[in-house]
C-alpha positions in Angstrom: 6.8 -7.7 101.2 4.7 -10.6 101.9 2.9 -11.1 104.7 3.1 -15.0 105.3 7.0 -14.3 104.8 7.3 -12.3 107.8 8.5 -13.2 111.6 10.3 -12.4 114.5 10.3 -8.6 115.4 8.8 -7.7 112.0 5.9 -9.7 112.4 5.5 -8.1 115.7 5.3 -4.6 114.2 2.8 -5.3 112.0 0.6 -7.0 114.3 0.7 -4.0 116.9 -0.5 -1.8 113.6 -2.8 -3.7 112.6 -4.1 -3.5 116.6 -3.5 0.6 116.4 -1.1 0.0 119.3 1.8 2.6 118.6 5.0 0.2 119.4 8.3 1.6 118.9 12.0 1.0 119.1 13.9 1.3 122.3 18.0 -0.3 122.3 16.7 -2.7 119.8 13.3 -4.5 121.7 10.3 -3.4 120.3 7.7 -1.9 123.2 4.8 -0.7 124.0 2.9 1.7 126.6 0.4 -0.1 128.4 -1.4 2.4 130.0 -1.0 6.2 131.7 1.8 6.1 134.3 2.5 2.6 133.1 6.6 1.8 131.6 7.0 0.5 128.0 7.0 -3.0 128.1 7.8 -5.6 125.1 5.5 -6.7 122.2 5.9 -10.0 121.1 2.8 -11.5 120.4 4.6 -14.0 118.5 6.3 -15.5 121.8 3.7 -14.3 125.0 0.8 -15.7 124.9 -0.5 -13.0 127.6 -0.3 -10.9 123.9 -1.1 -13.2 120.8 -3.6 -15.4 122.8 -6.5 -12.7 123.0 -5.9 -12.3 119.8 -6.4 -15.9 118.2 -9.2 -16.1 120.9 -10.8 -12.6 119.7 -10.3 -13.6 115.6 -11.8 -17.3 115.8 -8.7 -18.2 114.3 -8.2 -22.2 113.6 -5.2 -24.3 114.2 -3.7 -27.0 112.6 -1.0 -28.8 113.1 0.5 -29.8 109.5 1.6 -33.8 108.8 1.3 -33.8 105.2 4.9 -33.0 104.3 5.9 -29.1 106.0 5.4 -30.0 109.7 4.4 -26.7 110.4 1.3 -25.3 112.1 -1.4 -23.5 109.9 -4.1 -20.7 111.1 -6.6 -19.6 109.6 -9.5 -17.3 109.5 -12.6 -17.5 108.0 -13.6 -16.9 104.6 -10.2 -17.6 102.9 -7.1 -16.7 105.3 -4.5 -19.4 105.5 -1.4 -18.2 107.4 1.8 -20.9 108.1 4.6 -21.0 111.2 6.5 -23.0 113.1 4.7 -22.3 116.0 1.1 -21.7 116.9 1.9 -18.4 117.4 3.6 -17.7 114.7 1.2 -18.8 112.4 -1.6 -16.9 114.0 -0.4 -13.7 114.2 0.8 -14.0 110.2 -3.2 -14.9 109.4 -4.1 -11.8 111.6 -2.2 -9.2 110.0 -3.1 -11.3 106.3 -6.7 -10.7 107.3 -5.9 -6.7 107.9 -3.6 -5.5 105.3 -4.2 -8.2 102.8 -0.8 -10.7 101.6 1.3 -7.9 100.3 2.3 -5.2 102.7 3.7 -2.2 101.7 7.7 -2.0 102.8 7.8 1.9 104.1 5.6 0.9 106.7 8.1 -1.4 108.6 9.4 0.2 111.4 11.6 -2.9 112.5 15.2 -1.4 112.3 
């Protein structure tokens, strides 16, 4: 599976492993536990930016907004990581998990079903 291919909840689940944050599947939302005594709460670091903001912050990752042709935003990360999406988001978190596991992911990993 490739990396720059992936979104929604999928994308989500491979950003929380490539943070070490064991996220799991509840009544179809992927969640999280914050904390000791804490409930599970959602991970979507490709829609809160409370979750994927830290993240581009912490990872010096670039933005872009695209004009030449895909009107998409790119992100990248220094030396050579160049990650596409339709929102900022998006895009970063796809250049974070690149910059971890490399472009091609290995498919029994996903745990998005």
């Amino acid at each position: 599976m490739q990396a720059a291919q992936l979104s929604g909840d999928e994308l989500d689940y491979w950003v929380a492993k490539a943070r070490g944050i064991p996220a799991f599947r509840q009544d179809g939302v992927l969640l999280y536990s914050p904390g000791h005594n804490l409930p599970p709460r959602k991970w979507n670091p490709t829609r809160y930016w409370s979750q994927g903001g830290p993240i581009i912050e912490e990872q010096k990752i670039d933005l872009n907004w695209d004009t030449e042709g895909t009107l998409e935003w790119s992100a990248s990360i220094d030396p050579d990581i160049l990650a596409h999406g339709s929102s900022v988001l998006e895009a970063s978190m796809r250049a974070y998990v690149m910059s971890v596991f490399g472009s091609e992911l290995s498919g029994e990993d996903s745990d998005t079903r």
